[in-house]
N, C-alpha and C positions, 0 to 999 in steps of 0.2 A: 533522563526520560521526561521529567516536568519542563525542557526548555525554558530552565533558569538560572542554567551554570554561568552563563556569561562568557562560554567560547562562542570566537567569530565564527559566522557561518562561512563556509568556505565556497557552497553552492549557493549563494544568495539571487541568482539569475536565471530565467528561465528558458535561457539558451545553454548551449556548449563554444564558451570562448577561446582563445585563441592558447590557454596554459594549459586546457586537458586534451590539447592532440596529442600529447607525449605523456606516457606509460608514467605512473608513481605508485610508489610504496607506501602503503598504509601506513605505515611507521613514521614515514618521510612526509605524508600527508599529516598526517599529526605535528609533529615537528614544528611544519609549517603553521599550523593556523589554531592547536591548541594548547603551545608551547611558548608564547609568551601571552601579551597584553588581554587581559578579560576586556569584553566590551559594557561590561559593570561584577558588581559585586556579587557572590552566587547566591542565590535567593531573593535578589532582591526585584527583579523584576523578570519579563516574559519574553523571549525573542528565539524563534526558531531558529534552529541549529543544526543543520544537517552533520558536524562536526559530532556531536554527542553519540548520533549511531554508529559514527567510525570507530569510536573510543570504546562504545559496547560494544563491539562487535570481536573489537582484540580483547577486550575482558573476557566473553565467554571462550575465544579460543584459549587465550591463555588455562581457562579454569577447567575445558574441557580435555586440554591438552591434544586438542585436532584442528585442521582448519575451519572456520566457519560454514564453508560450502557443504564439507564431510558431516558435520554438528547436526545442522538443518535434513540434511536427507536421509538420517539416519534416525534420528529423531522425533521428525515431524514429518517431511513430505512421502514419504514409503509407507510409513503407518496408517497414515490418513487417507493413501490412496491418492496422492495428490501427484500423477505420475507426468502430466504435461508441466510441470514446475523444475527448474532448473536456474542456479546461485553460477551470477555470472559466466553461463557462455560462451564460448569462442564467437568472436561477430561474423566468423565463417559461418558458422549453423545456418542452415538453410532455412529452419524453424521460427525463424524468429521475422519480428514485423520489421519495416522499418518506418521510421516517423516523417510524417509531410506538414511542410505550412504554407500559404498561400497570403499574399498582398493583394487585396482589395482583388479586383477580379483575374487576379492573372491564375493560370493553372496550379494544383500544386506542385511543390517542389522538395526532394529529399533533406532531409536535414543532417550533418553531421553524429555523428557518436562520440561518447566518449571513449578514450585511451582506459588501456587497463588500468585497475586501481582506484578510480577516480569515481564508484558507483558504492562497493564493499556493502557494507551494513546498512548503510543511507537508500540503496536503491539497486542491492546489485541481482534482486529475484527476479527472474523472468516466468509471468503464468501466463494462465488461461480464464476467462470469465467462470469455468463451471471447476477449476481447481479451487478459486479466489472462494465460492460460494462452500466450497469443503473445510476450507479452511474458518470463514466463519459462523459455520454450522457446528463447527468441532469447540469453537473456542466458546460459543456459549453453551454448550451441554456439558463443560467442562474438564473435555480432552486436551487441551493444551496449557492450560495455568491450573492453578491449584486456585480453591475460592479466597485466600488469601492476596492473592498476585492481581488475581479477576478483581478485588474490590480495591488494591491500590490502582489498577490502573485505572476503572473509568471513576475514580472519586475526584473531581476538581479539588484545586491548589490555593487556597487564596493567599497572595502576597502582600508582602510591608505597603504597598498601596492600592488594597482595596482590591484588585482585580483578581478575580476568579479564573484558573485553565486546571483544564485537562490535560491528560497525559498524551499523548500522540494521537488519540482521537480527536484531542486539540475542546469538543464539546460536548457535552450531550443535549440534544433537544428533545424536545417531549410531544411529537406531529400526533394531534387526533388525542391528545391526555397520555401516551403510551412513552416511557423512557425511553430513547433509543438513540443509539452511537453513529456515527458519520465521518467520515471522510471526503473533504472535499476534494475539486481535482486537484492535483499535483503535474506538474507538467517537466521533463525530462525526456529530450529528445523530440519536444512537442507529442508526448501522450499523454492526452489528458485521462485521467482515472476517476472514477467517483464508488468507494463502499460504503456499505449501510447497513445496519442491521437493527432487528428489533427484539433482546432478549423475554419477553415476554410471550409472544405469540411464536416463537425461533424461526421469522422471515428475514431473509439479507437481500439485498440487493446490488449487484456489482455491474460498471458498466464499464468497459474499455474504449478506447479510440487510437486511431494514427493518427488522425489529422487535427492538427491545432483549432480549438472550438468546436468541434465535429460534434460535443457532446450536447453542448448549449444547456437550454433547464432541464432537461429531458427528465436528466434522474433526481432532482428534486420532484418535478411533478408523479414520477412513476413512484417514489417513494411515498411520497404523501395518498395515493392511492393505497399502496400496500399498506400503511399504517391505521388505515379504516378497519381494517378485521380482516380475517380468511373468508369468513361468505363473499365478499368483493374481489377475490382475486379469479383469476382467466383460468378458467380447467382445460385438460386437456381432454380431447372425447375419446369416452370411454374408461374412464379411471373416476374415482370417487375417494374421498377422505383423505385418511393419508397416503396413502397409492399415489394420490395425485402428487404430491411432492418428488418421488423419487422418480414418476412419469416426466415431470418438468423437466427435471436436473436432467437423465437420457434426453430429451428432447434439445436440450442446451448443448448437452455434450455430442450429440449426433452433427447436428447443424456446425460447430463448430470444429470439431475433430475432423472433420473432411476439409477443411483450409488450416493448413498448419501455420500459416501467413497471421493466422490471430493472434498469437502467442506476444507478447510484450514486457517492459519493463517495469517493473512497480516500486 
């Protein structure tokens, strides 16, 4: 989780090349890329890994004794209400987005997926913007870790040289004096992503895209708004206090639940 094991990343590019058009086994994806040569020694320095969430991901199956798809829904996404979220897909689903990128001004253009297998623990949820925001609404009121779990993960790491990381929120920054966790975009099938949240004031903010840059600074600058306070955030008319919260989140999920075309991969 500290991306400091020193397995090779096996998604190190922000395309899908020419090895993940055929289907692989988690097992056999291991095999490959975290069953021989470390790319250094474990702890001694930082380099992300998408290879490490495949490896947890058969940890928890194993320990749960179910598949991870079954784990998660059972678990987490049914409890929480988190009902447009769905662990790898048929790429049949209708539901689902597909990813676009564009060169310089030509139109854009669909982009490939990957083959089964080749997503798993590393990438293989498919949500929604107003699920994404259930989800870290749940996780800082502390429905989903235990305050144990919550402070290993966003406690930064410092290694044998000096360099400070975080756990898969990778940092925490502090916009406007206020501690608060980030995610920047991730790209996969060219969707870029961007999460955020602020445990103090309990504001997140998620933003999704299909199209490669579509996001641009958007949600840095809309973040650093939110991170001003709640008197600065946009009400919706006719709600007041907290009302106005759960008024948003329906208003997100209105807008968005009638194009089921939003749904993406994270």
């Amino acid at each position: 989780m500290h991306h400091a094991s020193g397995y090779p990343d096996y998604y190190p590019l922000d395309f899908v090349d020419r090895r993940m058009s055929q289907a692989i086994a988690p097992d056999e994806l291991l095999r490959r890329y975290a069953g021989g040569k470390l790319d250094f020694a474990p702890g001694t320095r930082w380099s992300y890994s998408n290879t490490g969430f495949i490896l947890l991901a058969r940890v928890a199956e194993q320990v749960a004794g179910q598949p991870l798809g079954q784990l998660l829904d059972t678990r987490f996404f049914k409890p929480l209400g988190m009902n447009h979220t769905v662990y790898e897909p048929s790429p049949a689903d209708h539901r689902l987005a597909h990813g676009y990128s564009s060169f310089a001004l030509s139109p854009p253009t669909r982009v490939a997926a990957e083959a089964g297998g080749w997503l798993g623990g590393a990438g293989g949820i498919c949500s929604t913007p107003s699920d994404l925001a259930k989800w870290n609404l749940a996780l800082m009121e502390g429905q989903v870790l235990q305050s144990e779990s919550w402070k290993l993960m966003t406690t930064a790491r410092e290694l044998p040289d000096g360099e400070v990381h975080a756990i898969r929120l990778r940092r925490c920054a502090r916009p406007a004096g206020r501690p608060a966790c980030r995610h920047p975009q991730r790209r996969r099938q060219r969707f870029p992503c961007w999460s955020g949240m602020i445990p103090s004031t309990r504001s997140t903010l998620v933003m999704l895209c299909n199209l490669e840059g579509g996001l641009g600074p958007l949600p840095s600058q809309v973040f650093a708004l939110l991170a001003q306070g709640h008197h600065d955030r946009p009400r919706r008319a006719g709600t007041r206090g907290a009302g106005n919260d759960a008024a948003a989140l329906r208003g997100i999920a209105e807008r968005q639940d009638q194009s089921p075309s939003t749904r993406r991969r994270v």
